[in-house]
C-alpha positions as a Markdown table, in Angstrom:
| # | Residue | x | y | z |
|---|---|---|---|---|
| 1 | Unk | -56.3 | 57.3 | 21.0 |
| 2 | Unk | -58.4 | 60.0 | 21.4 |
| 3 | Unk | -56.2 | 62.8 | 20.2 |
| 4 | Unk | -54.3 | 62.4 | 16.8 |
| 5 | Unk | -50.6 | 61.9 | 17.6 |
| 6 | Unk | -48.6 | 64.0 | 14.9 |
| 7 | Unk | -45.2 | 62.2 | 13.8 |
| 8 | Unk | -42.2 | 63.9 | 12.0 |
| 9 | Unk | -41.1 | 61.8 | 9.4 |
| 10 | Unk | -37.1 | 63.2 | 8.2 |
| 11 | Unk | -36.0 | 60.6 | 5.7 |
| 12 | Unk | -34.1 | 61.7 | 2.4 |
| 13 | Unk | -35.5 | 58.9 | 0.1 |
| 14 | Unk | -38.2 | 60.5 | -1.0 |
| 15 | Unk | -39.8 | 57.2 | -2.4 |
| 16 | Unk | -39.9 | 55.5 | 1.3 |
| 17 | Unk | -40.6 | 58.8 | 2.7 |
| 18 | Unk | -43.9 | 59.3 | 0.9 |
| 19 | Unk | -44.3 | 55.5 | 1.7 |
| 20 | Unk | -44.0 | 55.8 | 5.6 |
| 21 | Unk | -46.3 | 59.0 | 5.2 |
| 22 | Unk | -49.2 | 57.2 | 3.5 |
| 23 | Unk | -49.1 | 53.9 | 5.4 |
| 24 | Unk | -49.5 | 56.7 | 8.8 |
| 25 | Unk | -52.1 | 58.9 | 7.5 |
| 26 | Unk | -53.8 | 55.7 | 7.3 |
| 27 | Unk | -53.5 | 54.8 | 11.0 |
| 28 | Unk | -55.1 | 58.0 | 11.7 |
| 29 | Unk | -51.7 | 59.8 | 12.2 |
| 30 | Unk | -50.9 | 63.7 | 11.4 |
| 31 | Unk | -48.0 | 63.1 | 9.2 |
| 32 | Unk | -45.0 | 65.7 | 8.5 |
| 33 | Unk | -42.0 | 65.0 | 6.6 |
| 34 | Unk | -38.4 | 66.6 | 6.3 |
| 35 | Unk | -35.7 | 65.5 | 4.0 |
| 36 | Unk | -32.5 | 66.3 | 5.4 |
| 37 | Unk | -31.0 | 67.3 | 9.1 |
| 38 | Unk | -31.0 | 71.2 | 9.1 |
| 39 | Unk | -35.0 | 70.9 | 7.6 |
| 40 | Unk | -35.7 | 68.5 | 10.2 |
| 41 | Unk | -34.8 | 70.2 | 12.9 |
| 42 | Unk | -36.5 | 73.4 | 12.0 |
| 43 | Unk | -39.8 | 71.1 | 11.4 |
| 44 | Unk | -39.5 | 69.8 | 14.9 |
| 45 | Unk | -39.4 | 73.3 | 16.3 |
| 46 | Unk | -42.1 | 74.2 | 14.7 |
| 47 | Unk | -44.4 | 70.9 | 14.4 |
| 48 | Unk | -43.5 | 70.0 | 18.0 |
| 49 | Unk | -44.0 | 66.1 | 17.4 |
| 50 | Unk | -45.4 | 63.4 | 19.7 |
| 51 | Unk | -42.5 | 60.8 | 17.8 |
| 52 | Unk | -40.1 | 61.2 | 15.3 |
| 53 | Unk | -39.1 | 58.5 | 12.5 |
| 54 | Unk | -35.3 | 59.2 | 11.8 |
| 55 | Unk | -33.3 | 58.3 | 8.9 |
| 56 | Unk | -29.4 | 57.5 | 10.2 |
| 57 | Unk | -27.8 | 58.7 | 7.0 |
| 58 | Unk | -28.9 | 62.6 | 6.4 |
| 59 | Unk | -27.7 | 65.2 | 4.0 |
| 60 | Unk | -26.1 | 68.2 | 5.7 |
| 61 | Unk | -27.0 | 67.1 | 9.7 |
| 62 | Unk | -26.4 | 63.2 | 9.9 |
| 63 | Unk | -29.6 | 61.5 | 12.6 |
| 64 | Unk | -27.1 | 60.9 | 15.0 |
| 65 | Unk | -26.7 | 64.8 | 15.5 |
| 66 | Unk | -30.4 | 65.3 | 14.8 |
| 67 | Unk | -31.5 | 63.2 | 17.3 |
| 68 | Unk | -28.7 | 64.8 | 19.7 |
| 69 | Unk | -30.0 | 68.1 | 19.5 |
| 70 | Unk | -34.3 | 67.3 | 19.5 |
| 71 | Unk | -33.5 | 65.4 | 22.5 |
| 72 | Unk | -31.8 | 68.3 | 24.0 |
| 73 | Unk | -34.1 | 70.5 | 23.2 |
| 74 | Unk | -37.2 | 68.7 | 24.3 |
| 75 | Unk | -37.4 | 65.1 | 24.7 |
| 76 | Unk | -39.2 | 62.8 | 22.4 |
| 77 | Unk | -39.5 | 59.5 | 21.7 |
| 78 | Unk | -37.1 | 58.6 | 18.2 |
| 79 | Unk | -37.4 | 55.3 | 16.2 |
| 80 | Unk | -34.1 | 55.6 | 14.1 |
| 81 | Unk | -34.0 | 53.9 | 10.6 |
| 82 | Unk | -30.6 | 52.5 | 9.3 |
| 83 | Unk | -29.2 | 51.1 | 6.7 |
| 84 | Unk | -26.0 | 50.1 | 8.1 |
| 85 | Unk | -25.6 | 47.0 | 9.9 |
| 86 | Unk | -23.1 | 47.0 | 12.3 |
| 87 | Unk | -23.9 | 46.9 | 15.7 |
| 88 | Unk | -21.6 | 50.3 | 16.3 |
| 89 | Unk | -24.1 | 52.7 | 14.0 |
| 90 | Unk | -26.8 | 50.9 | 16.4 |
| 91 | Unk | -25.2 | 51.8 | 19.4 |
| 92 | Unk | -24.2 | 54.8 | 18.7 |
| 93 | Unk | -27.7 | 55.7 | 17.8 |
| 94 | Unk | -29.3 | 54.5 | 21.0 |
| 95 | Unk | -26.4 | 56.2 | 23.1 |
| 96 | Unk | -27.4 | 59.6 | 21.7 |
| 97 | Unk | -31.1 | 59.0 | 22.8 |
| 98 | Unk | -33.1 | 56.9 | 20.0 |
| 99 | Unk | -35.6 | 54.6 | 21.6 |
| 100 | Unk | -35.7 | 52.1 | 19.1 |
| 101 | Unk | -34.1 | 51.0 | 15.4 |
| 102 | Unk | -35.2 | 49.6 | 12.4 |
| 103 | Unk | -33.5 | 48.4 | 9.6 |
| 104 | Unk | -34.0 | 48.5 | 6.4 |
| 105 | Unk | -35.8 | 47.1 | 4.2 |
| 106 | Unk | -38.4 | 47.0 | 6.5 |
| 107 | Unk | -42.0 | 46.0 | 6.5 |
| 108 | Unk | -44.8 | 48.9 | 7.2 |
| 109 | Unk | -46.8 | 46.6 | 9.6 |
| 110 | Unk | -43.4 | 46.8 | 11.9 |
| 111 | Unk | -42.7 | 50.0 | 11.2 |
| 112 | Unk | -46.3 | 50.7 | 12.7 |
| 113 | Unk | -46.0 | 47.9 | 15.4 |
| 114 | Unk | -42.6 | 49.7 | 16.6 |
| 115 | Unk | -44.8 | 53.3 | 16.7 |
| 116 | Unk | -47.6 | 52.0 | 18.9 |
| 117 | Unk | -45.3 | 50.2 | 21.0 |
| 118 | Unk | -43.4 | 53.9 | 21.7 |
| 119 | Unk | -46.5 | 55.3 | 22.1 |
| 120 | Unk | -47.7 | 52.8 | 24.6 |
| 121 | Unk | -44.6 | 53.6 | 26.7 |
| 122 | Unk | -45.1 | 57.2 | 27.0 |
| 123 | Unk | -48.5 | 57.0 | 28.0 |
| 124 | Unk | -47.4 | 54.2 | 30.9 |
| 125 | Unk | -44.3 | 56.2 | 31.8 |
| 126 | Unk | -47.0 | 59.4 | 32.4 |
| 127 | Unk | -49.2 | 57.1 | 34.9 |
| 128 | Unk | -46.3 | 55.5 | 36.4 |
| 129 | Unk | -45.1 | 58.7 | 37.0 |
| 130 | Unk | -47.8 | 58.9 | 39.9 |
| 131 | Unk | -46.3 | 55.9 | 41.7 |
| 132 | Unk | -43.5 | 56.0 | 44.1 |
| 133 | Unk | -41.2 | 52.9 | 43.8 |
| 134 | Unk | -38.3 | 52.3 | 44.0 |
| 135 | Unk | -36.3 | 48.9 | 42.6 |
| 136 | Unk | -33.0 | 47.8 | 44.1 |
| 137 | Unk | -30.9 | 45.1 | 42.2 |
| 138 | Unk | -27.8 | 45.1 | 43.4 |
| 139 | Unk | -25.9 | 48.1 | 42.9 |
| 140 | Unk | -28.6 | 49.3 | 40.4 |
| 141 | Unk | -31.5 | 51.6 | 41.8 |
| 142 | Unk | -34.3 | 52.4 | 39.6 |
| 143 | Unk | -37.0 | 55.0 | 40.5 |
| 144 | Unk | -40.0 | 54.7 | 39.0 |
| 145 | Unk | -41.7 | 57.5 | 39.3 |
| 146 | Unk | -39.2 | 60.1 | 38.1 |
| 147 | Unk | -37.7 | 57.1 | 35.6 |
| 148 | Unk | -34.3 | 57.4 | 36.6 |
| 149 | Unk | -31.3 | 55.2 | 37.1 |
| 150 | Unk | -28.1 | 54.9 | 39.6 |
| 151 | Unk | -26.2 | 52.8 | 39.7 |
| 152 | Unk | -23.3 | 52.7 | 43.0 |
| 153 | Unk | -24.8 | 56.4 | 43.0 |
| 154 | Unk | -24.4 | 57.7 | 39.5 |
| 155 | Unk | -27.2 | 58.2 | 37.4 |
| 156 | Unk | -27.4 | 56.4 | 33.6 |
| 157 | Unk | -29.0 | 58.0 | 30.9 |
| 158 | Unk | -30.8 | 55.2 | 29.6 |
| 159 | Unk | -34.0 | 56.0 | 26.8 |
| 160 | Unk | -37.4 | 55.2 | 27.1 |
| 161 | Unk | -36.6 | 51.6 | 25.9 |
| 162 | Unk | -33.5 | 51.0 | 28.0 |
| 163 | Unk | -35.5 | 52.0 | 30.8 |
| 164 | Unk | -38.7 | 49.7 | 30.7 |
| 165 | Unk | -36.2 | 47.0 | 29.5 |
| 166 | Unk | -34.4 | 47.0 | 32.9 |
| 167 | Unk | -37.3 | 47.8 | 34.5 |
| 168 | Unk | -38.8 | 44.4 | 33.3 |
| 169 | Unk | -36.0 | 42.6 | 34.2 |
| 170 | Unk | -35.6 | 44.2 | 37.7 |
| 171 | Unk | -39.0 | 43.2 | 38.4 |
| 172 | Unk | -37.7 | 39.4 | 38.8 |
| 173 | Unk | -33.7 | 39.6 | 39.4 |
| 174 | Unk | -32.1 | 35.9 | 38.4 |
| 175 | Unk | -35.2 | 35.2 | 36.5 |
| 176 | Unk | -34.1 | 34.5 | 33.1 |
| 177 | Unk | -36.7 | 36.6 | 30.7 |
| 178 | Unk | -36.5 | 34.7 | 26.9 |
| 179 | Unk | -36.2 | 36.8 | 23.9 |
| 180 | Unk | -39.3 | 36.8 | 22.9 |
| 181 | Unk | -41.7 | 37.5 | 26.2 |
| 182 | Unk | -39.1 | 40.5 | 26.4 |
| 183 | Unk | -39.8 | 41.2 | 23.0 |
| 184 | Unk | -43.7 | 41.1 | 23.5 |
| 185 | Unk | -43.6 | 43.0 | 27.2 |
| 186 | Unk | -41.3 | 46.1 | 25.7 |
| 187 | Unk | -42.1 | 46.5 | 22.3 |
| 188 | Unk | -46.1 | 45.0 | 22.1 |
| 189 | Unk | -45.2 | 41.8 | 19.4 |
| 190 | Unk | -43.1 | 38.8 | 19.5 |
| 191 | Unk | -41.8 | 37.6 | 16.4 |
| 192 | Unk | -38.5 | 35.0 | 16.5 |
| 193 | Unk | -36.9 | 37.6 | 13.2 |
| 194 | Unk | -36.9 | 40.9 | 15.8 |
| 195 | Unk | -35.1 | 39.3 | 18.5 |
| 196 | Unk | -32.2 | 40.6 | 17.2 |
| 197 | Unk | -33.8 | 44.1 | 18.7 |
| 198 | Unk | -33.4 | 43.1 | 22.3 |
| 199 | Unk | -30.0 | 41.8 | 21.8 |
| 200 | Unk | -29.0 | 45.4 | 20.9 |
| 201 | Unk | -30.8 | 47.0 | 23.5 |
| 202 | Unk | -29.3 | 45.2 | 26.2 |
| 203 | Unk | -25.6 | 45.5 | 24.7 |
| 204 | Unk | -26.5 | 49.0 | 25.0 |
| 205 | Unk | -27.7 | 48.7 | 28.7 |
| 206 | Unk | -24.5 | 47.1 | 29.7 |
| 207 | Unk | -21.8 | 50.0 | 28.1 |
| 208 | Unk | -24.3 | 52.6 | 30.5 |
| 209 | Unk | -24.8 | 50.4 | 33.6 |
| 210 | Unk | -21.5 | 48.3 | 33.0 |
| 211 | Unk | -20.8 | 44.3 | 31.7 |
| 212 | Unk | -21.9 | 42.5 | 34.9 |
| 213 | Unk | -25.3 | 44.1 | 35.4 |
| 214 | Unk | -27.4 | 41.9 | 32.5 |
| 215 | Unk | -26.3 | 38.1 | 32.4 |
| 216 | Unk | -26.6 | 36.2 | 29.1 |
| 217 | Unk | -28.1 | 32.5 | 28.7 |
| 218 | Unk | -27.3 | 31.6 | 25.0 |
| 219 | Unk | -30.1 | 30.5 | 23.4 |
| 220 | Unk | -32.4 | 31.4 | 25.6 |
| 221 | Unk | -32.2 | 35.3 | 26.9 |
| 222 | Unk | -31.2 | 37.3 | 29.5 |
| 223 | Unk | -31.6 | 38.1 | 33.5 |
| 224 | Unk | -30.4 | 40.6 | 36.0 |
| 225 | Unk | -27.7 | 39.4 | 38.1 |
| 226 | Unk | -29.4 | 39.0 | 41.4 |
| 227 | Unk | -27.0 | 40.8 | 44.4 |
């Protein structure tokens, strides 16, 4: 990358913040942190960050209503950290506009892996933007240009994720994609332990495009129900 990418870095444990902050200066990142959600906020105003790394749990402003209110203010993309493992703080995390989760205790070569892979999209969502195509599958339409979704006429709000997930899986409707060629297409790895990522992403693509859109093949992965 020609142009260093700056990243806001709001996490309250000051021992993985300064952590996260070293393993990015290292990358060649511009590094900013912020300890709670009123601080963050005011450091994403100002800062005006190419990607945020968001701890869930927050004094004063939790990262649910964090990332609510940068993504309101001016889209960006968010990798949400959690502690909590049930699939509802997930969820509720993507529904509000995160683009991708890790949990913790994580490893910093993921943490990276996940950045880059955000990155990536951004910078193929800009040139894609150029292209006019349009994707019908079934009662879903996808435009690809303007990266928006209908479905029987009513636009989803997917994320930047959701997006390029059903994108992918658009691109061959009935074709059953495996966990980890999804994995390695979306997010720019594949490793068998992170599949448990894409499993969550598409749970959240179904309560946004509804249950019969994304079919399941146990063991193997998933596929867009052909019309």
């Amino acid at each position: 990358m020609t142009d260093q990418r700056r990243i806001l870095v709001v996490e309250d444990d000051s021992t993985i913040a300064l952590a996260v902050r070293s393993r990015l200066l290292a990358e060649g990142f511009d590094v900013r942190i912020a300890e709670d959600g009123e601080e963050a906020l005011a450091a994403y105003a100002r800062a005006e960050p190419d990607l945020v790394v968001l701890d869930r749990l927050l004094p004063r402003l939790d990262g649910v209503e964090v990332c609510r209110r940068m993504q309101a203010a001016r889209p960006v993309p968010v990798l949400m950290l959690t502690a909590l493992g049930e699939e509802t703080d997930l969820l509720v995390g993507l529904g509000v506009g995160a683009d991708d989760y890790l949990t913790k205790p994580f490893s910093m070569r993921e943490l990276v892996a996940r950045i880059h892979a955000l990155l990536r999209r951004v910078e193929r969502a800009a040139q894609l933007a150029h292209e006019d195509t349009v994707i019908r599958a079934g009662d879903v339409e996808i435009n690809t240009a303007e990266r928006r979704v209908f479905v029987r006429g009513v636009e989803a709000q997917l994320t930047r994720t959701e997006f390029d997930l059903l994108r992918r899986l658009a691109e061959r409707p009935g074709h059953v994609f495996e966990r980890e060629r999804l994995l390695s297409d979306i997010w720019g790895f594949s490793e068998a332990a992170a599949t448990r990522t894409v499993d969550s992403h598409v749970r959240a693509l179904r309560r946004k495009l509804g249950a019969g859109i994304v079919r399941t093949v146990h063991g193997v992965g998933y596929a867009l129900v052909k019309p």
